[in-house]
Structure formats: structure tokens, C-alpha cells
N, C-alpha and C positions, 0 to 999 in steps of 0.2 A: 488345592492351593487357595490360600484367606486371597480375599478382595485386593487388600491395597496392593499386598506382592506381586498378583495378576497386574495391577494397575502401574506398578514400577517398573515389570519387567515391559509393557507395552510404552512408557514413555520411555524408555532406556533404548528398544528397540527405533522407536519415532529420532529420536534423537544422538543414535550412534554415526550418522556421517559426520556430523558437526564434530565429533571430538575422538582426537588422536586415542590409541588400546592406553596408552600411557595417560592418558588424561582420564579415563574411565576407571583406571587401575583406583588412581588417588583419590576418587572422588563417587564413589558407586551409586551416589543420593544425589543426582543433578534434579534441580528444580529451576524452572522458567514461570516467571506472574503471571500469567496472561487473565485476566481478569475483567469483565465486563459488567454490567447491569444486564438482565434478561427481562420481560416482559413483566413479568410479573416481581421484579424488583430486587429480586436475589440475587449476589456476584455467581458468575458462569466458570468454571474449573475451564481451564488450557482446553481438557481434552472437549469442554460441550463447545467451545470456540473454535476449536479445530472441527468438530463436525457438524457444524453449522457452515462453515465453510465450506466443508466436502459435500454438503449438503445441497438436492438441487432444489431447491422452495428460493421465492424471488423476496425480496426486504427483508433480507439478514437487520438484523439488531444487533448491532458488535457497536458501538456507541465505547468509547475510553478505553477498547479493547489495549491489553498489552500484549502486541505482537510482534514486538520487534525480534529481527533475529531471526525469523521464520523462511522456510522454504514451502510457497504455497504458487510455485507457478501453475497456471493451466486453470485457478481457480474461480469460480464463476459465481461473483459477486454484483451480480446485477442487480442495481435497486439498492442496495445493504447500505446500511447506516454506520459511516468509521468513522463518524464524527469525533473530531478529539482523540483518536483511535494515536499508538505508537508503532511503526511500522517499519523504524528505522534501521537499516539495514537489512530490511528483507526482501526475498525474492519473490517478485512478481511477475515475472516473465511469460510472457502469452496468458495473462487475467484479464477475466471478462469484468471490466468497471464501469458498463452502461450505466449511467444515469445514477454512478454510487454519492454519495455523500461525502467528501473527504475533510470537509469542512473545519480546519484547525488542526487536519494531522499531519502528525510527524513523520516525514517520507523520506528524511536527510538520509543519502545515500542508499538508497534502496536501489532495488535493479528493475524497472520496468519494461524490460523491454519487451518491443512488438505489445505492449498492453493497451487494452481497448478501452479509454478512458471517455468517450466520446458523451458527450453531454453532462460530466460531472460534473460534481460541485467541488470547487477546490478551493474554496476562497479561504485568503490567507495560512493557506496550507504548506508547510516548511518540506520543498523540495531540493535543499540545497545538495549538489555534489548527487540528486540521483540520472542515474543513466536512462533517458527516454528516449533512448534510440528506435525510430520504428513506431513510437507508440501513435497512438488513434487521440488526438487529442479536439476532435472538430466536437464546437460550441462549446466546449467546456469550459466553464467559469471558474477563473484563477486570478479574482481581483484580489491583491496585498498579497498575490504568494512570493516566497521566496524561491525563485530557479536561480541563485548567485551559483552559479559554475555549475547548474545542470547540463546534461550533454544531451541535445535534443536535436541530434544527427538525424535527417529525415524523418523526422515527428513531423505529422498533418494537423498546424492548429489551424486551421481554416473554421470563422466563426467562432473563434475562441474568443473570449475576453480576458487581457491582463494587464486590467488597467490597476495601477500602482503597484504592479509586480514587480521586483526586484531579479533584474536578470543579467547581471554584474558577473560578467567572464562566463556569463552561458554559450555555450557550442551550438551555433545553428545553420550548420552549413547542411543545404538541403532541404532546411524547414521549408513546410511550405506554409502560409501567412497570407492566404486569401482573405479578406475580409475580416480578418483578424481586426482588432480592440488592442492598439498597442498599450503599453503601459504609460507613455506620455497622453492617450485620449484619443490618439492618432488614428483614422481605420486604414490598414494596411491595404492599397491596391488589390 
């Protein structure tokens, strides 16, 4: 079997829950960007971006990553760099994001739940409409983010900062907001 075929059938395989037999029938060549910078300054293929994520080594470089779309619960990005990263609409559910970087990304509608974001960086990071129910968000810095209609249904931002955060029809019933940095300047009781 040549290379790329091996290579189509492994993304076809990665990627057949997302899409109806109907959908795969019409369309046998599905391609997703996922595209990064890597260390050494080459853009990274989907699949070195997905195994760098699978991957257990601490400061992932995924910097501009295009991940949107993805199903990457459980995955453990501790440390990693998703600065400017797109990750909209994807699933995050139980991910380890100690001390990640999310610095400018794009998180609208994503699913975080129970994710352990505890010391990130989220500044000005676009979380509109995603679900942080559960999530671990203590000290995490989210000055200028957008949470407009995030659901952060018993989310722990305790020592968080979100000062000039945008959180217009966000769901916070249960938060808890110790020492929290409101987004007026305010430090929450």
C-alpha cells in the first residue's frame, strides 16, 4: 500500500464519527488544515498536530494551530502553546490545560467541560457560547476575554483575573468567584 493511501485511509478512519456513510459516500477526499509553525519553522500536517497532542512531553508548540472541529477530550496539554490556536467548536472535555497558553484563541463554542484550565493564559481569548461547565479555571488570566453567553455552570474561577472580560449573558450559577478580578476591577469576596 503507497504512503498517502495509507495516509487517507488513517485520516478517513480518525475522522469517520463526524460524518454521516452518506456524507463519506459524496466526498471520499475529506481534508481538514490544521496547520501549525513547529520548532524548527516548518508548517506541521493535522496528523504531527494531533500527535503532538497525543503526545505525553510537556510545551506542545501548536502556536496558530487549526484545530477547530476536533474531538481531543482527555488530552493533556500542559504547558503547550495555542497561542492564536482555532479551536472552535471543539471538544475538550476532561483536558489537562495547566498553565497552557490560549492567548488570542479561538474557543467560540467549544465544549470544555470538567477541563483543567487552572493557571492559563487566556487573555483576550474568544470564548463566546463555549460550555465551561465544571472547568478548573483557578488563577487563570482571561483579561479582554470574551465569555458573551459562555455557560460556566460550577466553573471554579477562584483567583482568576477577568478584568475587561466581556461576559454579557454568561451562565454563572454555581461559579465560584473567590478572590476572583471581576472584569469591572472589582476583587470578588
Amino acid at each position: 500500500m503507497n504512503t498517502s493511501r495509507h495516509i487517507s485511509l488513517i485520516v478517513l478512519m480518525i475522522l469517520a464519527p463526524f460524518f454521516s456513510p452518506s456524507a463519506l459516500a459524496q466526498k471520499p477526499s475529506v481534508k481538514i488544515k490544521i496547520k501549525t509553525k513547529n520548532i524548527r519553522g516548518g508548517d506541521l500536517t493535522k496528523e504531527e498536530c494531533l500527535q503532538q497532542i497525543r503526545g505525553v512531553r510537556l510545551s506542545q508548540d501548536l502556536r496558530g494551530a487549526q484545530l477547530d472541529d476536533v474531538d481531543i477530550s482527555g488530552a493533556n496539554l500542559i504547558s503547550a502553546d495555542l497561542s492564536d490556536a482555532n479551536l472552535k467548536k471543539s471538544i475538550l472535555t476532561d483536558a489537562k490545560l495547566v498553565r497552557a497558553n490560549l492567548t488570542r484563541a479561538n474557543l467560540e463554542n467549544a465544549i470544555l467541560y470538567q477541563a483543567d484550565l487552572s493557571d492559563a493564559k487566556l487573555a483576550n481569548a474568544n470564548l463566546k457560547n463555549a460550555n465551561l461547565t465544571k472547568a478548573n479555571l483557578k488563577n487563570a488570566s482571561m483579561v479582554g476575554a470574551n465569555l458573551s453567553k459562555a455557560v460556566l455552570i460550577y466553573a471554579d474561577l477562584s483567583g482568576a483575573n477577568l478584568t475587561g472580560a466581556n461576559m454579557e449573558g454568561a451562565k454563572t450559577n454555581g461559579v465560584v468567584f473567590s478572590g476572583t478580578i471581576m472584569p469591572d476591577g472589582q476583587i470578588h469576596p
